[in-house]
Every structure is written in C-alpha cells, then in structure tokens.
C-alpha positions as CSV (number, residue, x, y, z in Angstrom):
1,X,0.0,0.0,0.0
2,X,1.1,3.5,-0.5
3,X,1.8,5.8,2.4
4,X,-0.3,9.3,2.5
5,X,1.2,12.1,3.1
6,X,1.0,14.0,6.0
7,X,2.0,17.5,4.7
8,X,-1.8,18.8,6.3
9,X,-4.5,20.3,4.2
10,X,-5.9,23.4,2.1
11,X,-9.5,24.0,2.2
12,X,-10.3,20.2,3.6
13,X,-8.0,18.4,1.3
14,X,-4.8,17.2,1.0
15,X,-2.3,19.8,-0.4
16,X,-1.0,17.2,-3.2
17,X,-4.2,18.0,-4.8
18,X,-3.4,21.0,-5.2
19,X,0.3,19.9,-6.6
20,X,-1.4,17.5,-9.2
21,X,-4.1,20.2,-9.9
22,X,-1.1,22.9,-11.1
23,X,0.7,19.9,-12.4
24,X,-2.1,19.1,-14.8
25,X,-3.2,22.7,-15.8
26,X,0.6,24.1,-16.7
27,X,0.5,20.5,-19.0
28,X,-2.6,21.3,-20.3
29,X,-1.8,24.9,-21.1
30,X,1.0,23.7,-23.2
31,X,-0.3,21.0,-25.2
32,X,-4.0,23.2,-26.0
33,X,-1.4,26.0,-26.5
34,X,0.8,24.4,-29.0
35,X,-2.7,22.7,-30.2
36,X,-4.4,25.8,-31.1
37,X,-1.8,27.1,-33.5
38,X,-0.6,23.8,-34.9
39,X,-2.7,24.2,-38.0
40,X,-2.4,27.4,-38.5
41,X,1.2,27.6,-38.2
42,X,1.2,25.0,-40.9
43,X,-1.2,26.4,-43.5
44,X,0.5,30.5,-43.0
45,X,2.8,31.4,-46.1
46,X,7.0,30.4,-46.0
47,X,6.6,34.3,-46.0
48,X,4.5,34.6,-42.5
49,X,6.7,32.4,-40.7
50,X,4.9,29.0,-41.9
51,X,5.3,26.1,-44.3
52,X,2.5,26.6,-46.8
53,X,0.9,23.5,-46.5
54,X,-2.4,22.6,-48.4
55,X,-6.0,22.9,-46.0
56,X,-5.5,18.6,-46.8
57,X,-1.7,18.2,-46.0
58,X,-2.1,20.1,-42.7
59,X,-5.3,18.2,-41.2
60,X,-3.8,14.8,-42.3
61,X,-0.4,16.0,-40.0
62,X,-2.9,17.2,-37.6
63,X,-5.0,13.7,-37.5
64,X,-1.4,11.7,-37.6
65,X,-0.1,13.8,-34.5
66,X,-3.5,14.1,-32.2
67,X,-3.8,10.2,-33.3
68,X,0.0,9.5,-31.8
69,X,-1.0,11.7,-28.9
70,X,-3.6,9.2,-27.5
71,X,-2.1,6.3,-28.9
72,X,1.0,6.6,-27.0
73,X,-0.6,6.4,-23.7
74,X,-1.5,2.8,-24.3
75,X,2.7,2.0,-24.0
76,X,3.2,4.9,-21.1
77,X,0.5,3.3,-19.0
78,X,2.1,-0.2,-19.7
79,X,4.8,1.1,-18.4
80,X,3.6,3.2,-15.5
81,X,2.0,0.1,-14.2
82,X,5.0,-2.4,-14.8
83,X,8.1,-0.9,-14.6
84,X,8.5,3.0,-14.0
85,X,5.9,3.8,-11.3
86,X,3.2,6.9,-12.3
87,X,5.6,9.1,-10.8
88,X,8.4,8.7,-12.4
89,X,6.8,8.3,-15.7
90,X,5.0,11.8,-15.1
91,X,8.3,13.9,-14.8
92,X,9.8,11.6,-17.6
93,X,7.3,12.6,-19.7
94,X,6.9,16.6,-18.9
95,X,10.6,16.6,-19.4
96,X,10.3,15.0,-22.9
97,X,7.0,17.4,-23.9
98,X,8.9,20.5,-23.0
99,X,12.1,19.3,-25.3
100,X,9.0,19.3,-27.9
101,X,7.4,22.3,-27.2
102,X,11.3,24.3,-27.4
103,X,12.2,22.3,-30.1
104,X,9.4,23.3,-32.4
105,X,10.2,27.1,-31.1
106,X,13.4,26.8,-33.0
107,X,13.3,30.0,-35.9
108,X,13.8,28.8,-39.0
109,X,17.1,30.9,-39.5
110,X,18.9,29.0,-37.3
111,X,17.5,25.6,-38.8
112,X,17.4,26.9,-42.6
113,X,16.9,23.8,-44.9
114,X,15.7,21.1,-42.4
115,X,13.1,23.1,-40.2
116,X,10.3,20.5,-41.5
117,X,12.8,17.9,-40.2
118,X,13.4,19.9,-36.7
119,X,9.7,20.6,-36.4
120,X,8.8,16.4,-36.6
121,X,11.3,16.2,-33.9
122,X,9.4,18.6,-31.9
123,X,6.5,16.5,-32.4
124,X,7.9,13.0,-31.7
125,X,9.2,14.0,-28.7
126,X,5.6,15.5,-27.5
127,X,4.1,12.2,-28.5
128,X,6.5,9.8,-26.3
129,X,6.2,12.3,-23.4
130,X,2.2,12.9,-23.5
131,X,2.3,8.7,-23.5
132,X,3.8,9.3,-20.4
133,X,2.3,11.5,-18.9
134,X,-1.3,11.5,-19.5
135,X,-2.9,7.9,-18.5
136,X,-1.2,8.9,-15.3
137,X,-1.7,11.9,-13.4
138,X,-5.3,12.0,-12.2
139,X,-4.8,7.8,-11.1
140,X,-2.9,9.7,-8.3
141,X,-5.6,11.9,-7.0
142,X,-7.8,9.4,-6.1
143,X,-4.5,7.7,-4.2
144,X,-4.2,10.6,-1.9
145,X,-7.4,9.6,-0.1
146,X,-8.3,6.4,1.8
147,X,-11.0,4.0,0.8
148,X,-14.4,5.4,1.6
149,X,-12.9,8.9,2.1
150,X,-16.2,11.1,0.7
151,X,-14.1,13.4,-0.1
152,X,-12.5,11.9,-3.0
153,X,-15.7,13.3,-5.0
154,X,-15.0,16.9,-4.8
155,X,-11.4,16.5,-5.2
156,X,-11.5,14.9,-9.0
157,X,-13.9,18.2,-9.0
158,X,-11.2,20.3,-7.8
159,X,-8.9,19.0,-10.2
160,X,-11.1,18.7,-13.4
161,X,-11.5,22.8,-13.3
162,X,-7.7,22.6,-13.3
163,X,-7.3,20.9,-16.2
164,X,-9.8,23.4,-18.0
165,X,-8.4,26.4,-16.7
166,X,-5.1,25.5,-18.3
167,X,-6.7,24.5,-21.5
168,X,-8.7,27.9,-21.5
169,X,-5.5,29.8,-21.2
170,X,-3.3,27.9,-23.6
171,X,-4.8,29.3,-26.7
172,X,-5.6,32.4,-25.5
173,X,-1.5,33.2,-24.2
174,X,-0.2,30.9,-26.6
175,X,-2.4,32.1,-29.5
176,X,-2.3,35.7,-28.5
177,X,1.8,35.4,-28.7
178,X,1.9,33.9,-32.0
179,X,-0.3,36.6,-33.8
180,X,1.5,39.3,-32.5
181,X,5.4,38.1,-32.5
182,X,5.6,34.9,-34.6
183,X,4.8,30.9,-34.5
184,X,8.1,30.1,-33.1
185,X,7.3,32.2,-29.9
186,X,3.9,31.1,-30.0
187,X,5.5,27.4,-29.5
188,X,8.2,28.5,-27.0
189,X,5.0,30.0,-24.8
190,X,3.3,26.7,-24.7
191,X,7.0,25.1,-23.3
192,X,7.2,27.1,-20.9
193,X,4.0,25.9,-19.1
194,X,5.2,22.5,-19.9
195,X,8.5,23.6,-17.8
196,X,6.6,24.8,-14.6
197,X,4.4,21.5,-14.7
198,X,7.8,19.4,-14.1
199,X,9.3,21.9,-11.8
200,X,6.7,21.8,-9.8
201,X,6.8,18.0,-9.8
202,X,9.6,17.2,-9.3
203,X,10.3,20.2,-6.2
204,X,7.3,19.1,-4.0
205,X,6.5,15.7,-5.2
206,X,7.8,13.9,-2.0
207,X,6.4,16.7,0.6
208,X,2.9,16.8,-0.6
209,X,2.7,13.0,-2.3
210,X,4.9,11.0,0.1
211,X,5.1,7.7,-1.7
212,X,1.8,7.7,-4.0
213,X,2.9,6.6,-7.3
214,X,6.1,4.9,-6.9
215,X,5.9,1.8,-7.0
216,X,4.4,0.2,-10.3
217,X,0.8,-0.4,-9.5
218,X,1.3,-4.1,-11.0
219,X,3.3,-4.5,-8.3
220,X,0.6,-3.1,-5.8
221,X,-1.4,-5.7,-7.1
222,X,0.6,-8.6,-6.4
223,X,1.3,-7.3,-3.0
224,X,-2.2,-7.1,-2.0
225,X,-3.4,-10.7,-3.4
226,X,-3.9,-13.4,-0.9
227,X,-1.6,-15.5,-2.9
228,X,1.0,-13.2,-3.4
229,X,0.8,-13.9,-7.2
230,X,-0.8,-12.5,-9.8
231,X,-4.4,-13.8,-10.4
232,X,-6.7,-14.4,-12.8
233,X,-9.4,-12.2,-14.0
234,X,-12.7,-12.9,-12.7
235,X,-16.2,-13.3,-14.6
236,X,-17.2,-10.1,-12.8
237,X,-13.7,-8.3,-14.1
238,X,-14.3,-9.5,-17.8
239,X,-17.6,-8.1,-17.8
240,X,-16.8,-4.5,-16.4
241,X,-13.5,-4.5,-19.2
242,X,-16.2,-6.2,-21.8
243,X,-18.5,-2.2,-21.0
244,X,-15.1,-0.5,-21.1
245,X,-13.9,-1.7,-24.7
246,X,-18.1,-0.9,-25.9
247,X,-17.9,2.2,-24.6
248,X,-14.5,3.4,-25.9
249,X,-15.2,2.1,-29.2
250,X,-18.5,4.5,-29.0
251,X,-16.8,7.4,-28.2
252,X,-15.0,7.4,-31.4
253,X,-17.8,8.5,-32.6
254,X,-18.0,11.7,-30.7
255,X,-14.3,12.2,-30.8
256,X,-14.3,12.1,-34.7
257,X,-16.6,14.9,-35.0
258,X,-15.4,16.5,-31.7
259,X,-11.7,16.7,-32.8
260,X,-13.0,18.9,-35.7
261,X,-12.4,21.7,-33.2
262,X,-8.2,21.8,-33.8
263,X,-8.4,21.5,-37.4
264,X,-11.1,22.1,-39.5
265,X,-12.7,24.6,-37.2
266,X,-9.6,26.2,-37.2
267,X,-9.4,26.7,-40.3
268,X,-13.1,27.8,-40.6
269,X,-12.2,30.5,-38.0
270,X,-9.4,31.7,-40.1
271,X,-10.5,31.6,-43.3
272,X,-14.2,31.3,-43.6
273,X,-15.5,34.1,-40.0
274,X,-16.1,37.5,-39.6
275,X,-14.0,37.9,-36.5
276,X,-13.8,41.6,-36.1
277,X,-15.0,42.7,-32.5
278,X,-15.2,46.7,-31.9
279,X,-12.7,47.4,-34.3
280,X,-10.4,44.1,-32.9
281,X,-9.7,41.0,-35.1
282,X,-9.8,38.1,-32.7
283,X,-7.3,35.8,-33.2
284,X,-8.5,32.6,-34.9
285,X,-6.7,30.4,-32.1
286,X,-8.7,31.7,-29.6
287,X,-11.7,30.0,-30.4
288,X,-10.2,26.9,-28.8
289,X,-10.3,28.2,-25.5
290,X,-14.1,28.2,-25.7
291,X,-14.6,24.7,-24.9
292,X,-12.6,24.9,-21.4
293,X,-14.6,28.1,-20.8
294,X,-18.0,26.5,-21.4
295,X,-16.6,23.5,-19.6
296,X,-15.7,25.9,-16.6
297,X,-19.6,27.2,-16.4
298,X,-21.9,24.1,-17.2
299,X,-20.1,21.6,-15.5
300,X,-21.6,22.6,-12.3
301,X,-25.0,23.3,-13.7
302,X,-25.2,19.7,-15.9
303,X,-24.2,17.9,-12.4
304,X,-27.2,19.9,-10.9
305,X,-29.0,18.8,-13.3
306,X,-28.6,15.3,-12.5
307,X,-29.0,15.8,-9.0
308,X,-32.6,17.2,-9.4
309,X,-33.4,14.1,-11.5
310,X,-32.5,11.9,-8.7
311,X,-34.2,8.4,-9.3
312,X,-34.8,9.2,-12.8
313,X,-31.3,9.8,-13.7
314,X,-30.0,8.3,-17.0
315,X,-27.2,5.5,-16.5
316,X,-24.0,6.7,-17.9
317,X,-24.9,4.6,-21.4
318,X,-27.5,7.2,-21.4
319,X,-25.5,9.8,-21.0
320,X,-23.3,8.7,-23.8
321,X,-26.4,8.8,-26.0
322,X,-27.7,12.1,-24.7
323,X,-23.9,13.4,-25.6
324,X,-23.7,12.2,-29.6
325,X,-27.3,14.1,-30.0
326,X,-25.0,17.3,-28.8
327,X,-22.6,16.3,-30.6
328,X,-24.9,16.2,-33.8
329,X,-26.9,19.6,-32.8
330,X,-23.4,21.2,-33.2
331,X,-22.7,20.0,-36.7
332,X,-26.3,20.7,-37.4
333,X,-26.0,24.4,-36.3
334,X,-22.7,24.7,-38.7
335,X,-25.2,23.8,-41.5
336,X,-28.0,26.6,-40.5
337,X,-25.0,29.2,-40.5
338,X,-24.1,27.9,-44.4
339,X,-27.7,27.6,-45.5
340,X,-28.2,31.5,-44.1
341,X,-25.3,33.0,-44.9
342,X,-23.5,31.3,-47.2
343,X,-22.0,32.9,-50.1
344,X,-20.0,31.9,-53.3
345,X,-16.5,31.6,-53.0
346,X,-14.2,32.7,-49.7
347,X,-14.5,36.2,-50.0
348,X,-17.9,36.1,-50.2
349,X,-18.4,34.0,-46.9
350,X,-17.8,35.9,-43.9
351,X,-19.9,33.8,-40.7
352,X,-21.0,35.7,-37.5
353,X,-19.1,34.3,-35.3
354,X,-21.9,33.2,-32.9
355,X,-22.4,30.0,-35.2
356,X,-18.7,29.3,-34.0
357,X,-19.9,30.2,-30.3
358,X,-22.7,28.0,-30.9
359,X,-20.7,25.0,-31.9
360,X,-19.0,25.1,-29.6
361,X,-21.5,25.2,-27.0
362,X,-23.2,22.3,-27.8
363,X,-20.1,20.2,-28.0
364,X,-19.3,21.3,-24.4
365,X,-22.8,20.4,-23.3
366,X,-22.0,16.7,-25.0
367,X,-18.5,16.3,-23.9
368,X,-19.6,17.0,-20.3
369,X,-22.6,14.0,-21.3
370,X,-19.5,11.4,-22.2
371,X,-16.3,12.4,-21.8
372,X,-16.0,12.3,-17.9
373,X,-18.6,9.9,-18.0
374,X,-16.6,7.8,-19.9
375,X,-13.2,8.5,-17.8
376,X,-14.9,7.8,-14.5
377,X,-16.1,4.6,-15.6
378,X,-12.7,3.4,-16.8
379,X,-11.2,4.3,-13.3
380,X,-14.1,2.5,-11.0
381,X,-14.4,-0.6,-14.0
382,X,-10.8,-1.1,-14.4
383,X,-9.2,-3.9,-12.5
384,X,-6.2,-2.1,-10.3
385,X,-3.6,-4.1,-11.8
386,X,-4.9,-2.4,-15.3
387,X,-5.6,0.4,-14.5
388,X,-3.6,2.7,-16.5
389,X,-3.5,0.2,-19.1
390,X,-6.7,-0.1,-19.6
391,X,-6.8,4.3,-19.5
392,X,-4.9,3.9,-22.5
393,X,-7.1,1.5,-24.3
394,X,-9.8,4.5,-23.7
395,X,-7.0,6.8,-25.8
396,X,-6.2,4.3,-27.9
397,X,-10.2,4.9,-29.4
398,X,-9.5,8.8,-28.7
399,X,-6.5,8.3,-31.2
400,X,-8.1,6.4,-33.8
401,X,-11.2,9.1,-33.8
402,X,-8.6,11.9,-34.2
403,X,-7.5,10.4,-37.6
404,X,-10.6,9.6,-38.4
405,X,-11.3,12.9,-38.1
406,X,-8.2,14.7,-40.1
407,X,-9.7,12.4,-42.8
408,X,-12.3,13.3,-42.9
409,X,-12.0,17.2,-42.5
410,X,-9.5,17.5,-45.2
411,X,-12.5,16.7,-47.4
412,X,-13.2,20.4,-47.5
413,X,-10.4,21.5,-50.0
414,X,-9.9,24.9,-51.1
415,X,-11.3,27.9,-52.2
416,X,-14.9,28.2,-54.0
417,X,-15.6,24.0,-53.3
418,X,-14.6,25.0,-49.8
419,X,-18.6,25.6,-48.0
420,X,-20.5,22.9,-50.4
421,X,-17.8,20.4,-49.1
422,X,-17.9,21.3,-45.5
423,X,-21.9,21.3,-45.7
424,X,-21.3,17.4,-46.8
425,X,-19.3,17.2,-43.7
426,X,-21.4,19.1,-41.4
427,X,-24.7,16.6,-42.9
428,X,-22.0,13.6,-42.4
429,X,-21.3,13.8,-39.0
430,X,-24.8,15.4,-37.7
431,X,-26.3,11.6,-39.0
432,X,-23.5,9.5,-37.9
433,X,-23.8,11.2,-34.5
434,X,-27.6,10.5,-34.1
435,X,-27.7,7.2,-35.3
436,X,-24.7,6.2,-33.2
437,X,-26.8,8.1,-29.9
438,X,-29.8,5.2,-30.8
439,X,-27.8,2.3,-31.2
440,X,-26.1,3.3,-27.6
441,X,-29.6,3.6,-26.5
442,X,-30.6,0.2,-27.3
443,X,-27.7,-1.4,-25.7
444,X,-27.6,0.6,-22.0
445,X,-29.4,-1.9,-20.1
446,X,-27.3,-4.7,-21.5
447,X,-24.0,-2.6,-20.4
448,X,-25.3,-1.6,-17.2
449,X,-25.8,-5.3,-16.1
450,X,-22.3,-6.0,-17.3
451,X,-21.3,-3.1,-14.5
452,X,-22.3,-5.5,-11.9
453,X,-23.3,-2.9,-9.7
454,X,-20.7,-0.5,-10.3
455,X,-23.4,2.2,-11.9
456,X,-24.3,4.4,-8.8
457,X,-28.0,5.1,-9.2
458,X,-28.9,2.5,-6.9
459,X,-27.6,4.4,-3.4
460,X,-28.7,8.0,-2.4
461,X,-26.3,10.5,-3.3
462,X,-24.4,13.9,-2.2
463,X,-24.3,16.8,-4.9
464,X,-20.6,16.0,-4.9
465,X,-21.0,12.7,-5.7
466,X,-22.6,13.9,-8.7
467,X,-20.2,16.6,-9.3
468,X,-17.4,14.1,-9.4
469,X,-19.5,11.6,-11.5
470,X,-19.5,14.4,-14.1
471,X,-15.9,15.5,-13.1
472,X,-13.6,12.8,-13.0
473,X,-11.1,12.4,-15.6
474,X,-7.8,11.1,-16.3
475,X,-5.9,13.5,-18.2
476,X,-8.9,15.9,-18.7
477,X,-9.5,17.1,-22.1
478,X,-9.2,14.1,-24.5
C-alpha cells in the first residue's frame, strides 16, 4: 500500500491536490497552446513564418499527430503500471513534452533547410512524453485519499476545473503570442507551461505526495493478493473490461466529430469568419479556449442537473447517448450558419461568429454527457492491476477518432468548393452522430448489467457525488 502524506490540508484536502491540480493545468496549457496554432502555423505562407501546407496536407499532419498523442498512452500506461511507477513516468514525460514544445520554437534561421525535419522532432518527442504523462496523473488523486474517504468526490472536481483552466488559457497566451510576435514564440509559450508542470513535480512531489505513485501499481497488485501472485481475472472483471472496450469504441464516434475543433474549425475560424469585435480582429486560435470556458460554467450546472433528476437519472450509457445528439446539434448548427449565410466563393463567406460560439456550445454540453462519463467509468471498472492500461485503451479509441477525423476534415479543399464540401461534412457527422446516440440507447441496459453494480443510481447520493461523477477524468480534455 502506498503511504499518504502528511503535509496537512488546504480548504479540507490534502495539499498534493493541489500539486497534481497545477501539475495538470501548466500540462494542459501547453499542449491546447501548442494545439491551437498547430494548424495554422502549418497552412501560413513560408513568408508569414509558416510552411505553406495545403488545408489537406495540414489536417492529415494534424489527425497523424492528435492520433500518436492518444495512442502513445496505451505503452506509457504499460509502463507506469509495470516498470516505472506513475511518478516517475510523469516527470519523464513533462521533461520530454517540453524538449518538444522548445524544439518546435526553434526559428527557422537558425534551422534553414531542415526546419520540417526539426519541427517532426518537436512532435515525436511531444508524443513519447504525453504517453507518459497523460494515463497517469489523475490515477494519483484518487490515491491521496483512503477508501471510503467522501471526499474523493470533490477533489476529482477540484482538479477537473484545473485541467480546463489550463486549457482555457493555452490558446488564449499561446495564441495571443503567436499573432503578435511569430509561431516560433507562440511554441516556446506553450513550453514554458510545460517547464513549470515538471518543476513543480519534481520540487514538492515527496512533501505533498509521500510515496503515491512509486511503485508500479502491477506490483501493488501482487502485494495485496492473498496469494501473493498475480491472479486471474474474474467473470465479474471481464464483464466491467467487456463495457469498457463498448464504450470506448463508442466514443469514437464523438471524438471524430469533436476533434474537428483543432483542425477544420480552425481553419473555418481563419479563413471562412467574420471575427472583427469593436474594431479588434480576434485571433482565430482563440476560439479553442471556448470549450474549457463553457466547460468551466456548465459543468456545475449539468451535475445539478442530474442531482434534481434523482431516481430518474440516465445511467452513464445514457448519457453517452444524450452526448452524440449534442454532438450532432453542433454540426447541425454549422449547416444553418451555411444555408443563411453562405455565399459563393471565400470572399464572399464571412460567418457571424456566434455560429462558432454556438458550436461550440453544444459540443461542451455533450463532452460534459461522455467524456467524464466515460473517464470515471474506466477508473471505478478497471481492474487495479490495469488500470492505466486499460486508461490507455480508452486513448487508444480517442487516437483512432482523431485520424478519423483529419480524414475526414481535409474533405473540405480549397477555395470556391470550400462551404458545399464542408456542408457534406457538417450533414455527415450530424447523421453518424444520431444514429450512433440510438444504437447506444438500445444497448444501455445490456451494459449496465455487465457493470455488476458499479453504476451508482442505486444508493442516495451527495451533490458532490454527482459533481465528481460528471468530473472525474484522467488526463482531462481528450
């Protein structure tokens, strides 16, 4: 077993929290800073700083990097479990994500003639040290309380608005620095919160976290068996991983069309929005912080919402449904924005950028339906000996839905083709979304007796229970 700290406690909980809750958001700030003007940086002219890439060329980059991003977690959470210890794999992988984030900062003057080949570089090294770091982070929170501690509800709430504050003020900084000085700095800005994350870390990791996360969890495990040994899994165990794997494969259906957001959205903002505010062109980056902002506002209210339903709560297959209708509403509100104002060619389309707003909106409303939904029931389902394995099985969907969704974004092309082909995408993924919300309809009751009890609608509940419920993630924003 691990040891708890005893460094005392800030506002009722332990001060690691608060450690893993600026940990996560300085992480988070970098990667949905870097995120925000990856695109962007990639599509600008050779002579505003960028590489000139086609709309096509930059999403399919986009989809292969966001894809390696959650596919990587699948080997770091191996390893957290086996070998390294979450701890250890945490600071390995900040260390490695900043090297990325600096190493894509790099001008071009000083790399002239192999800056596409630095820049991949930067991005390998992101990917190996996000695999790392993400499956692993938020396993710890819930180690810094004791079994049947109540508080361990609020404090995955604590740390989820972390995790959204950083990726609210990523873009925003990040974006903000980019527009006005150049991409390299933009890049540079995103390292830096990656830096603070590990130098917090690694400074008051063994004041405020004592021993949590140390020892492989594997090894936890084994300890804690009656045999000593390492045992098989149970009927009950292959059930609960047998509603993990249906679930996560569902959800790449939600990340497909929610993972628009960093690349064709992007580019919609840019290229295709009126985005001048009282004489002010807002950046097109800064769009991405909307999501963490709406996250920031409804979270509370949507766990309220639960609350007041009491017995006639939805089970969290439900809730998966009720999120790919959002999910769909969004992409249905993009086509009402083309149908009204749509014109012919680029020049001629110029979007309020309340559509955008919009969008965005709803997708907040579903992510907060499914994603922690999702999250949470990997943590509680997962057997302890897989448990940040099985965390990256969950990205392992979240990576094949972010190709997916390069893919299919980079259908919209170029110039005049530009708003029929997005209104094909928009109608594409509005359907796919609705018809995926029935079919995880159908097949919630089936999924809920495979929890074996695990689904909590059966005992009378706190509104932190529910806040957590709605809360809890591992590694936040997918």
């Amino acid at each position: 077993m691990s040891t708890l700290p005893k460094a005392g406690e800030f506002l009722g909980h332990p001060k690691g929290l608060f450690l893993l809750f600026g940990t996560e958001m300085w992480e988070r700030f970098g990667y949905y800073g870097m995120r925000a003007i990856l695109v962007l940086y990639l599509v600008a002219m050779a002579q505003d700083g960028g590489f000139g890439w086609s709309n096509a060329d930059a999403l399919s980059l986009y989809g292969t990097f966001t894809m390696a991003v959650y596919l990587t977690p699948l080997f770091g959470g191996w390893l957290a479990d086996n070998v390294l210890g979450q701890r250890k794999a945490i600071i390995i992988g900040g260390i490695l994500m900043a090297a990325g984030h600096f190493t894509m900062g790099i001008p071009h003057a000083m790399v002239s003639g192999i800056e596409e080949n630095v820049f991949y570089v930067g991005l390998t090294l992101l990917c190996i040290g996000n695999g790392l770091f993400k499956p692993n982070i938020s396993t710890m929170v819930g180690d810094l309380y004791q079994e049947g501690d109540k508080r361990r509800d609020s404090a995955f709430t604590i740390f989820y608005m972390g995790i959204n504050l950083g990726g609210a003020l990523g873009p925003l900084i990040a974006g903000y620095v980019a527009a006005v000085i150049n991409w390299q700095a933009g890049f540079i800005a995103a390292g830096i919160g990656m830096v603070i994350s590990v130098v917090m870390q690694m400074i008051l990791s063994k004041k405020y976290l004592g021993d949590i996360g140390v020892v492989p969890s594997a090894k936890l495990s084994q300890q804690q068996s009656e045999s000593g040994q390492k045992e098989p899994l149970t009927k009950v165990e292959k059930d609960r991983i047998k509603v993990i794997f249906t679930m996560s494969v569902f959800s790449i259906i939600f990340w497909m069309g929610f993972e628009q957001a960093g690349g064709l959205m992007n580019i919609f903002a840019n290229d295709y929005t009126d985005r001048m505010l009282m004489g002010f062109e807002i950046p097109a980056s800064w769009f991405q912080s909307l999501n963490s902002i709406f996250i920031i506002i409804f979270a509370p209210i949507v766990a309220m919402i639960w609350l007041k339903l009491d017995n006639k709560e939805p089970n969290s297959p439900v809730k998966f449904a009720i999120g790919l209708v959002f999910l769909a509403l969004g992409f249905f509100t993009m086509m009402l924005a083309l149908a009204t104002e749509g014109g012919n060619g680029q020049d001629a389309l110029q979007i309020s950028m309340i559509w955008l707003v919009l969008f965005y909106l709803f997708h907040t409303l579903g992510e907060l339906c499914l994603s922690p939904i999702g999250l949470s029931m990997v943590s509680k389902l997962a057997p302890l000996r897989l448990a940040s394995l099985l965390m990256g099985i969950w990205f392992l969907c979240t990576a094949v839905a972010n190709k997916i969704a390069a893919f299919v974004g980079a259908f919209i092309g170029e110039g005049e083709a530009a708003m029929e082909n997005a209104m094909g995408i928009f109608i594409g993924l509005g359907a796919t979304g609705l018809i995926s919300a029935a079919l995880m309809y159908f097949l919630s009751d089936r999924l809920v007796d495979w929890m074996h009890g695990a689904e909590g609608n059966h005992e009378p509940h706190t509104q932190e229970h529910y806040l957590s419920e709605e809360l809890e993630v591992s590694g936040s924003k997918q």
